[in-house]
C-alpha positions in Angstrom: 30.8 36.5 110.5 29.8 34.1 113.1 31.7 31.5 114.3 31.4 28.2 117.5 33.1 27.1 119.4 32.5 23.7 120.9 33.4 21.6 124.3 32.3 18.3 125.3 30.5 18.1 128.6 28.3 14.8 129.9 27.9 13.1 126.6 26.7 16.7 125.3 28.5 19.3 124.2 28.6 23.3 124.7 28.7 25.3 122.0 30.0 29.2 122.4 28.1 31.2 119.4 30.9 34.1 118.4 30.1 37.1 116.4 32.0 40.1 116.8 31.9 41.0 120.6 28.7 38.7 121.8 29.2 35.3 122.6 25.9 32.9 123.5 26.4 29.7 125.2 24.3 26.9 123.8 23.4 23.6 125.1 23.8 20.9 122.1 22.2 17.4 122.4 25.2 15.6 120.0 27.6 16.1 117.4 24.6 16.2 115.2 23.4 19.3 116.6 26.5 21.0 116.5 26.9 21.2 112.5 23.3 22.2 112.7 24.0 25.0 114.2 22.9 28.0 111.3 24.9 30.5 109.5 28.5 29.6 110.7 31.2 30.1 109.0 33.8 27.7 111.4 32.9 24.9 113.9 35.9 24.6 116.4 36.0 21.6 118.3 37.8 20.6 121.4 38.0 17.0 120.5 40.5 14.8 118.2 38.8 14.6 114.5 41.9 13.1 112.6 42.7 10.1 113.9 45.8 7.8 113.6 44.8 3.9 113.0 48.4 2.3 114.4 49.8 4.9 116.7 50.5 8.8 118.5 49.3 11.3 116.9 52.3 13.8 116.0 50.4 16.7 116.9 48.8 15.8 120.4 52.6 15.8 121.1 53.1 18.9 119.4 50.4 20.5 121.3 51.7 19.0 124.8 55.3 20.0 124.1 53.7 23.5 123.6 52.2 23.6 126.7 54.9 22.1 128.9 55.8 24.0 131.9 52.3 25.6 132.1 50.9 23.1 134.1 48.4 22.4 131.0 50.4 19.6 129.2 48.7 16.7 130.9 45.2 17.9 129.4 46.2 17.2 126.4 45.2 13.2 126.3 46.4 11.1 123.1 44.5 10.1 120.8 42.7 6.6 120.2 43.4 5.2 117.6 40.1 5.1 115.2 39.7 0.9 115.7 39.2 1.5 119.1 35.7 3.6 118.3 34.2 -0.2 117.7 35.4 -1.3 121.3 32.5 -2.6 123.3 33.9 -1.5 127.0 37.4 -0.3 128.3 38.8 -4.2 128.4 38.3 -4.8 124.6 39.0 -0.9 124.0 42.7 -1.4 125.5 43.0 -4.8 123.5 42.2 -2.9 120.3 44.7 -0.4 121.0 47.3 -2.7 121.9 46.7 -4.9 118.9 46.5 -1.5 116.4 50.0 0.3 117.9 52.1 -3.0 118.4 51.8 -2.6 122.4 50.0 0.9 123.7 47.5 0.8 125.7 44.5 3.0 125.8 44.2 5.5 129.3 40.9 5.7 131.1 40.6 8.9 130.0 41.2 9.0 126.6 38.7 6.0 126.7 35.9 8.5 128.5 36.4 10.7 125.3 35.7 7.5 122.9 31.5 7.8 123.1 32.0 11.6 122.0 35.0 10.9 119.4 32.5 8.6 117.6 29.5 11.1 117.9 31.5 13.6 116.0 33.3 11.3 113.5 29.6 9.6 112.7 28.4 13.0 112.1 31.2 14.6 109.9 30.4 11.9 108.0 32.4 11.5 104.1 33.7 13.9 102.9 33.5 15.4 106.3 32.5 19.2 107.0 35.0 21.2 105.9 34.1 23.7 108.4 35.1 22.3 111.0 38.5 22.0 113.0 40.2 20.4 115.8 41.4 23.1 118.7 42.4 23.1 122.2 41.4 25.7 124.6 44.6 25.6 126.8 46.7 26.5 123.6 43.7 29.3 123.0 44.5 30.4 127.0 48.0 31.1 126.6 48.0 32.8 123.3 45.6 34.8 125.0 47.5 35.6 127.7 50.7 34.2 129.4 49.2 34.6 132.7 46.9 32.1 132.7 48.7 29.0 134.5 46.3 27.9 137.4 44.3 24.3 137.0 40.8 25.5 135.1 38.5 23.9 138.0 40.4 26.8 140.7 39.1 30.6 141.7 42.4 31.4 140.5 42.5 29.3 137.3 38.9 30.4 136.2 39.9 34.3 137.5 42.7 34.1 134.9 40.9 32.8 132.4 37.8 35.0 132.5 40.7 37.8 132.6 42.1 36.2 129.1 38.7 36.2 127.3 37.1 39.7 128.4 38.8 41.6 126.3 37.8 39.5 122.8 34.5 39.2 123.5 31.6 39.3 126.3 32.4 36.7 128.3 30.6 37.7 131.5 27.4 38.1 130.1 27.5 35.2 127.8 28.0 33.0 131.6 25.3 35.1 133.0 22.8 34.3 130.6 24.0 30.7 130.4 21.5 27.8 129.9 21.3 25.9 133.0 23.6 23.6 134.6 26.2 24.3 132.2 29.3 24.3 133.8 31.5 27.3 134.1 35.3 25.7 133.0 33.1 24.1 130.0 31.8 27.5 128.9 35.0 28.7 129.5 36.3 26.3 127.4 34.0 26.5 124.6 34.6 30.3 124.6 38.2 29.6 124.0 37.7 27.5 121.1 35.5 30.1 120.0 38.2 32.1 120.1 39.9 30.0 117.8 37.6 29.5 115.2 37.5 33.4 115.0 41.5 32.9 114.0 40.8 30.2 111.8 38.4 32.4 109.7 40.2 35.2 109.9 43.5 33.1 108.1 45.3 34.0 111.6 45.6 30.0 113.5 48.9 28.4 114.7 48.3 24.8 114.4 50.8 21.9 115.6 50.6 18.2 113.5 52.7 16.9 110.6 50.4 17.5 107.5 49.1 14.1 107.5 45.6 12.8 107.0 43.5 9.9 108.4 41.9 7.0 106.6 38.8 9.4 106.3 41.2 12.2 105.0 40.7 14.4 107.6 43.9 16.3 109.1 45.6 15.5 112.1 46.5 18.5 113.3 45.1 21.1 116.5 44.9 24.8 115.9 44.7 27.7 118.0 
């Protein structure tokens, strides 16, 4: 059973091919790419695919209230809300959010994301892959193992992560034999997901949101 795992990286995305042991890291044009990707079983994605249209999502503070204390909590940015995938630039994108949630504004990060958000949700399309999930790689890292606390860009972050992943799969070849330029805390991070999607196949996820869907019915909710 294969399985991906999938990170965003430059208005691309890396994509972590699983099965059993051997992982092989992929360079993937868009979101198109990604559910084109042959013979998979799950698509695990580190990127928000339910999304609320008037407010927080309940499990992006789920997933942050997991991670607290870990150092990770503060990657886990919120949401937009969907009416800000029309915006034209970050001015009109914080006015949409504002107007949508009665008053929240829109982060310049979660903004960045907004480009690959729409990518995927263009491409999931209706009614939308049902292979496909919403995961996050820190949650991955400390089910993994507890040790893993450092920021992801240091020696020691990377060191502990690379530490958490060898013994599920091949990690250290899969970076050796990585298509160029990809960087190393994206693979990393798309391993982790793959990681994930291996749990979501195999019935075994934790996953963090209320139950609810979005106007597209797909579920808010992260797994790991």
């Amino acid at each position: 059973m294969a399985v991906l795992g999938v990170d965003g990286w430059r208005g691309a995305w890396v994509g972590a091919l699983l099965d059993g042991r051997t992982v092989r890291l992929l360079h993937l044009d868009d979101a198109a790419a990604v559910l084109a990707v042959p013979d998979v079983d799950v698509v695990a994605v580190d990127m928000p695919i339910g999304l609320s249209d008037d407010g927080v999502r309940t499990c992006d503070v789920a997933a942050r209230d997991e991670l607290r204390g870990r150092g990770a909590a503060g990657s886990v940015f919120p949401a937009p809300v969907r009416p800000v995938l029309a915006a034209r630039d970050y001015a009109h994108a914080r006015e949409l959010s504002i107007a949508a949630t009665g008053g929240r504004s829109l982060s310049a990060q979660s903004f960045r994301l907004r480009r690959s958000i729409r990518d995927l949700d263009d491409a999931l399309g209706d009614p939308s892959d049902p292979r496909v999930h919403e995961v996050h790689p820190e949650l991955a890292f400390r089910a993994l193992d507890e040790r893993v606390r450092d920021p992801k860009a240091s020696a020691r972050g990377q060191g502990q992560r690379l530490r958490a992943l060898q013994p599920v799969m091949d990690v250290l070849d899969a970076l050796s034999e990585a298509p160029a330029g990809i960087p190393a805390v994206d693979a990393l991070d798309a391993c982790a997901a793959a990681w994930s999607a291996r749990r979501i196949a195999d019935g075994a996820a934790e996953c963090v949101g209320d139950g609810s869907l979005d106007a597209r019915g797909r579920p808010m909710r992260i797994c790991w």
